[in-house]
C-alpha positions as a Markdown table, in Angstrom:
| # | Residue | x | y | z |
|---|---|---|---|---|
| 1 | Unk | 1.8 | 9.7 | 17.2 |
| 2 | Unk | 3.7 | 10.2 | 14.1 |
| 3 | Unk | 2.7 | 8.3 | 10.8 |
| 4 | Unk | 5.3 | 8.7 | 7.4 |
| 5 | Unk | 4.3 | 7.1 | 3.9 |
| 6 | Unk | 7.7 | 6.9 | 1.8 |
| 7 | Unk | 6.7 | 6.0 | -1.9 |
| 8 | Unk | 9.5 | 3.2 | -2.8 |
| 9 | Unk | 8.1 | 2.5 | -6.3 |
| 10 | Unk | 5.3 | 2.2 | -8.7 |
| 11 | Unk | 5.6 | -0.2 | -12.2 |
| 12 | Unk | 3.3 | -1.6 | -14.6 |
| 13 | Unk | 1.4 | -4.7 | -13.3 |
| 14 | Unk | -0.5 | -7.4 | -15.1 |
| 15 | Unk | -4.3 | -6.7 | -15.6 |
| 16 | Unk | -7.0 | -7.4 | -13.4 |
| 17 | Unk | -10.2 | -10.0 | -13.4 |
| 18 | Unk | -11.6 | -7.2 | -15.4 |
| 19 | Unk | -9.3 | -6.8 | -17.9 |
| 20 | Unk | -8.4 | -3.3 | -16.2 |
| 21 | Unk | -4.8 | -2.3 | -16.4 |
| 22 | Unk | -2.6 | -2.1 | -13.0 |
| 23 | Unk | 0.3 | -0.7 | -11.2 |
| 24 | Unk | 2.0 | -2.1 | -8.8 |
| 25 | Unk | 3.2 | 0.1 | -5.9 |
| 26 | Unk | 5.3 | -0.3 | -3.4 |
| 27 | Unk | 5.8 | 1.8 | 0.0 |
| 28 | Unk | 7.3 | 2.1 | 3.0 |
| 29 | Unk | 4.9 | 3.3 | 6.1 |
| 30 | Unk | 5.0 | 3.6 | 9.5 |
| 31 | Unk | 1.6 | 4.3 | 11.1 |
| 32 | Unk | -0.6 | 2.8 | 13.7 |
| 33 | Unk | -3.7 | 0.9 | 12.4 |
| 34 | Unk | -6.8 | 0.5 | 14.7 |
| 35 | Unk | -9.7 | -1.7 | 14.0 |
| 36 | Unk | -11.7 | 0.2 | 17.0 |
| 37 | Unk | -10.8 | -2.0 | 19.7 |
| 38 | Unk | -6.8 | -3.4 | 19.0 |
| 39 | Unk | -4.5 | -1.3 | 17.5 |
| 40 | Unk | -1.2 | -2.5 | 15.7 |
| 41 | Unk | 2.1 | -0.2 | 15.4 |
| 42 | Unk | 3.7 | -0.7 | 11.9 |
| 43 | Unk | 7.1 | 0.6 | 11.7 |
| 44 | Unk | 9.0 | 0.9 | 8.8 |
| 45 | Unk | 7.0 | -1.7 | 6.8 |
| 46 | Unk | 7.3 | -2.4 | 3.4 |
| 47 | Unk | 3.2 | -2.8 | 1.9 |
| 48 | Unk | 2.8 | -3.7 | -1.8 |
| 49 | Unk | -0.7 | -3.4 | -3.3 |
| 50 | Unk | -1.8 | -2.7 | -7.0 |
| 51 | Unk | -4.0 | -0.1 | -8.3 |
| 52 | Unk | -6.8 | -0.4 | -11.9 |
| 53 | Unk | -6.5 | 2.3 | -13.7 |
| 54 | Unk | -8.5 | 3.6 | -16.9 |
């Protein structure tokens, strides 16, 4: 099983609930994910999530 994380882009994002400042990031993976009983096979899939930062 072969997993690749390809890093796409990363940009300033709006603040948080807290007030915290954010990135926004935006990747390319393929990987399989297992919750301990299914399993799911992600390939080439674009994931966008955002990160606080101090």
């Amino acid at each position: 099983v072969s997993s690749s994380f390809q890093l796409v882009s990363v940009e300033e994002y709006e603040p948080n609930e807290n007030q915290q400042r954010t990135k926004k990031v935006t990747m390319l993976v393929t990987c399989t994910l297992f919750n301990g009983t299914n399993t799911q096979l992600l390939q080439n899939a674009e994931i966008v999530f955002s990160v606080a930062y101090p």
